[in-house]
N, C-alpha and C positions, 0 to 999 in steps of 0.2 A: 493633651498632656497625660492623662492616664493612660493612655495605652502604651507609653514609653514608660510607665514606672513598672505596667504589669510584667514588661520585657526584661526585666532587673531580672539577675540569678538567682533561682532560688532558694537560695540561702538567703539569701539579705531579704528577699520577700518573707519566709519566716520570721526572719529579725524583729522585720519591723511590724510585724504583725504581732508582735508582744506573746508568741505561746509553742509552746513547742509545736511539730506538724503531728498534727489530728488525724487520729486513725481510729478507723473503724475496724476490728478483726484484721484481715488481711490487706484494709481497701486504706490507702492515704491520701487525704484531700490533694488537689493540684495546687500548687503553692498561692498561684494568682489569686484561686476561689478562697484561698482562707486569709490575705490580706483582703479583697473584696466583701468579704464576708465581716472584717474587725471594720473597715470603713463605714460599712452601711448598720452599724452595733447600734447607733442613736438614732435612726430611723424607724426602728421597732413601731410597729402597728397595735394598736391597741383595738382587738376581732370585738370588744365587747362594747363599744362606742362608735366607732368609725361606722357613718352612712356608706353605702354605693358611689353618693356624688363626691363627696369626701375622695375614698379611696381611687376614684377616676382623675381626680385633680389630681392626685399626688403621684398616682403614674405616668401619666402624660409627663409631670414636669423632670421625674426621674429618667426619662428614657436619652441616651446616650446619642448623640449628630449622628446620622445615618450617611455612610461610608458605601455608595451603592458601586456596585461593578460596573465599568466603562460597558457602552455600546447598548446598555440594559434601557426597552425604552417602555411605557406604559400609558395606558387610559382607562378612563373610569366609564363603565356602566350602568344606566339605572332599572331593575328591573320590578316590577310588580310580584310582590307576596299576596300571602294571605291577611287585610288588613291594613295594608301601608307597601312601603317598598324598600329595595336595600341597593348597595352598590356592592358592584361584581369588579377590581383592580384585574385589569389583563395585561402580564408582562409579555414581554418580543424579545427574543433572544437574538443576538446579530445576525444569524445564520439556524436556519431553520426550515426544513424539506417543508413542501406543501401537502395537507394532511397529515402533520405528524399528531406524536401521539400529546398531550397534554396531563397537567397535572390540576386537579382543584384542591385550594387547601383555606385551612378554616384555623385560625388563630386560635388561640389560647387567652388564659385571662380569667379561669373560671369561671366562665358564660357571664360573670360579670364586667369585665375591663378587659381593654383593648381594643383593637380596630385595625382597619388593614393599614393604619399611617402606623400603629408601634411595631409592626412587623415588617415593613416596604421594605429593611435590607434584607432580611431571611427570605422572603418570596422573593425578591430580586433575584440575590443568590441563588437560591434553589431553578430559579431559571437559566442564569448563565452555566452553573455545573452540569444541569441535566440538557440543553440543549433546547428544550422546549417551549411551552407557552405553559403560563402559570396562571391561573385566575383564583388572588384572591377575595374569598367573601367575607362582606360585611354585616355577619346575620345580626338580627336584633339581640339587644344583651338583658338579662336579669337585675333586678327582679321585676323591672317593668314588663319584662317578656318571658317569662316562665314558661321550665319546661310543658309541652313538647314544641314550643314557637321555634325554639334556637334550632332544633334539630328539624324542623320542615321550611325553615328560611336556607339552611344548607341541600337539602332535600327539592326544593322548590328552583335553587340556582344548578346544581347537577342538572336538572334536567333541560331549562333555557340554555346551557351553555351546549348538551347534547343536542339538542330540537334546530340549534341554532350553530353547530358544528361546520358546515360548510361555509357558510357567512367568515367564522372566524378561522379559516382555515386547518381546522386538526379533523386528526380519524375521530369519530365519533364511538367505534370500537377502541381506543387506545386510550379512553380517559380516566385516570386515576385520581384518588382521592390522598390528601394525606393534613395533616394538621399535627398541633403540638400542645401537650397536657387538657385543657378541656375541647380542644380542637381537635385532639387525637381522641378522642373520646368521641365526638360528633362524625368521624370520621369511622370508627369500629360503629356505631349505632347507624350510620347511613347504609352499611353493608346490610345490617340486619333487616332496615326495614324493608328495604326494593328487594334481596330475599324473602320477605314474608310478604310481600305482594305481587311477586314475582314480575318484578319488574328489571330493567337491563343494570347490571352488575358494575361496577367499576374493574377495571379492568388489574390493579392492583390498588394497596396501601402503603401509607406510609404516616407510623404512628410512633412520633419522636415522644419519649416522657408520657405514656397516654394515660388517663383517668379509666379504671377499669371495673373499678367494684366501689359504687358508695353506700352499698351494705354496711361495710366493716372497714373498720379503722384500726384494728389488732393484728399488721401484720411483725413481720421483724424491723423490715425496713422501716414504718409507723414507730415502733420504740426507738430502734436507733438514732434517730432522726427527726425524734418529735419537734425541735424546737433548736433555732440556731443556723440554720442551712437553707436560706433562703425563704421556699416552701414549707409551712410548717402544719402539723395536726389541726392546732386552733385556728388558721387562712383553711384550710377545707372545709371544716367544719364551718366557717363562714360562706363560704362559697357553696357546696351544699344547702343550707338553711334558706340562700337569697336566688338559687338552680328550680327546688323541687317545692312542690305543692303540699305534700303529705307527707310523713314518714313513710308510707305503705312505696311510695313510688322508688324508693331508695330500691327495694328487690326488682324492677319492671326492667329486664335485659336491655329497653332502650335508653335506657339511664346508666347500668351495669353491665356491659356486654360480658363481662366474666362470668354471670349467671344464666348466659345464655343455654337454652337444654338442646340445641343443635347447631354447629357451625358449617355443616360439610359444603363445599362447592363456593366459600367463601376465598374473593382474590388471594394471590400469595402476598404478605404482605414482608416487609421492613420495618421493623421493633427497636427499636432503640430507647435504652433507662440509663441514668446515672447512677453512680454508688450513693450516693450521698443526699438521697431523695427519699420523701414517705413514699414517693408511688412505684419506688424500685420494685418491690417484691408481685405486686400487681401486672406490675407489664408483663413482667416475666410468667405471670402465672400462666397471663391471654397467650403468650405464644407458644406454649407449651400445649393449651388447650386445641390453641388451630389448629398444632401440631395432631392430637390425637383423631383429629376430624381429617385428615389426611392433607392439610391447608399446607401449602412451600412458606417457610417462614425463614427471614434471615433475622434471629437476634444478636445485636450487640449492649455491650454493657460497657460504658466507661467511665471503671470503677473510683476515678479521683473526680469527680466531675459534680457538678449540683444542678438541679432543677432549673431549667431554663437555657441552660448552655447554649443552643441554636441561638439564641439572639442577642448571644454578647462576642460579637464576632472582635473585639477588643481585648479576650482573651488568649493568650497565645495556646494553639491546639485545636482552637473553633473551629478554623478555615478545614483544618485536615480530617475534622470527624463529619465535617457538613459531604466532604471529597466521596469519604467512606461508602456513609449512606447513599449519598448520591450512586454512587459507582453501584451499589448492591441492587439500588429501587431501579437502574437502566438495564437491567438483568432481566425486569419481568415488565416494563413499559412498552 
């Protein structure tokens, strides 16, 4: 039923959203995202009570019937970590050379919440656009698994799905990483590390909304958007708190890749931020930075848009900005 009121004209969607449309400077919310935004007004989180198991319950129960692309087909993997183990989801796209290239992608969620089941239509998706095989992972979540666990259970499947490339039919040279807001974030720190150990590169990125400095919370984008727009200052600051061990570790590049003091010979990657985001100003910053390291970076910015957009394919606009990316990230795959 929602997804036929969000197709309503946008005028009546402002209507009924009780407020005139919301602009930021130059940027105007998309009409959907600001009835979707007056919907979910009583749902407000409260960062200073809410446990982990708490705010796990209440995502799961929020997440929208998953609407997968025909012919998309999958299975689950189990592979052995450091300590335990996690599942590797590998999609099959209907048609797909042998040895092609592939994609690994790593959810979102604030290293606390999610899983590869709240994302199975966006990794779906992202396989049937791009043509490819998709594997995603199930790293362990915070604050039972604290940083650096999340980022070497991502670390730890990169390399079983490379070691083990022929098995599953792709190039082993053709594997990209890509993820969304803390997944995009595990995904810019996974470059960093196998750079710093000099180990085999991904072959590109793809960093929708990504988490890029949790130094600092003072950007522009952070004031404009503190609070109201899905993602808010006080959810990072919670996510943050239940991610890192110490404050000291907020500055450690594998945490912050914006703070990183070298990027050169890092994949080209695909950037994508919404206007209407605290981590707008951030994303933008990292690919300005690749840029200065001589990194191929395609950014986009779609300035009516909020935090999270890739997985509310129930929004009208979704399918086409998922198309975009896609179409930019097969440029360097």
């Amino acid at each position: 039923m929602l997804q036929y009121i969000f197709k309503l004209p946008n005028w009546l969607l402002i209507k009924i959203s009780g407020k005139k449309l919301i602009e930021i400077g130059k940027r105007a919310l998309h009409p959907p995202y600001q009835l979707l935004l007056k919907l979910n007004e009583n749902a407000a989180v409260d960062y200073d009570s809410i446990t982990p198991e708490e705010f796990r319950s209440a995502f799961s129960q929020d997440i929208v019937p998953k609407k997968l692309p025909k012919d998309i087909t999958w299975k689950d993997h189990e592979i052995g970590v450091d300590g335990g183990s996690i599942k590797i989801r590998e999609y099959q796209p209907p048609v797909a050379e042998d040895k092609s290239p592939a994609l690994v992608y790593f959810h979102g969620g604030g290293w606390v919440i999610g899983d590869v089941d709240s994302h199975h239509e966006l990794t779906a998706n992202l396989c049937k656009k791009l043509g490819v095989k998709v594997f995603s992972v199930d790293y362990r979540l915070s604050p039972e698994y604290k940083f650096p666990i999340p980022l070497n259970d991502c670390n730890t499947a990169f390399d079983w799905i490379l070691n083990n490339a022929e098995d599953l039919g792709i190039d082993s040279e053709r594997l990209s990483v890509g993820g969304d807001s803390a997944g995009g974030n595990l995904s810019a720190c996974l470059c960093l590390l196998r750079k710093s150990e000099s180990r085999s590169m991904p072959k590109s990125q793809l960093l929708i909304y990504p988490v890029t400095n949790l130094a600092s919370m003072e950007t522009d984008s952070y004031e404009q958007c503190e609070e109201g727009f899905y993602l808010s200052k006080k959810s990072m600051e919670w996510f943050r708190e239940h991610y890192l061990n110490s404050i000291e570790e907020r500055t450690n590049p594998l945490c912050s890749p914006l703070l990183a003091e070298n990027l050169i010979d890092h994949p080209p990657a695909v950037i994508t931020t919404a206007g209407f985001d605290p981590l707008r100003d951030e994303g933008y910053e990292y690919s300005e930075k690749l840029k200065e390291y001589g990194v191929s970076v395609s950014y986009i910015e779609y300035p009516g848009y909020i935090h999270g957009f890739a997985s509310m394919g129930f929004i009208p606009g979704t399918d086409e900005a998922l198309d975009e990316l896609c179409a930019e990230l097969s440029r360097h795959i």
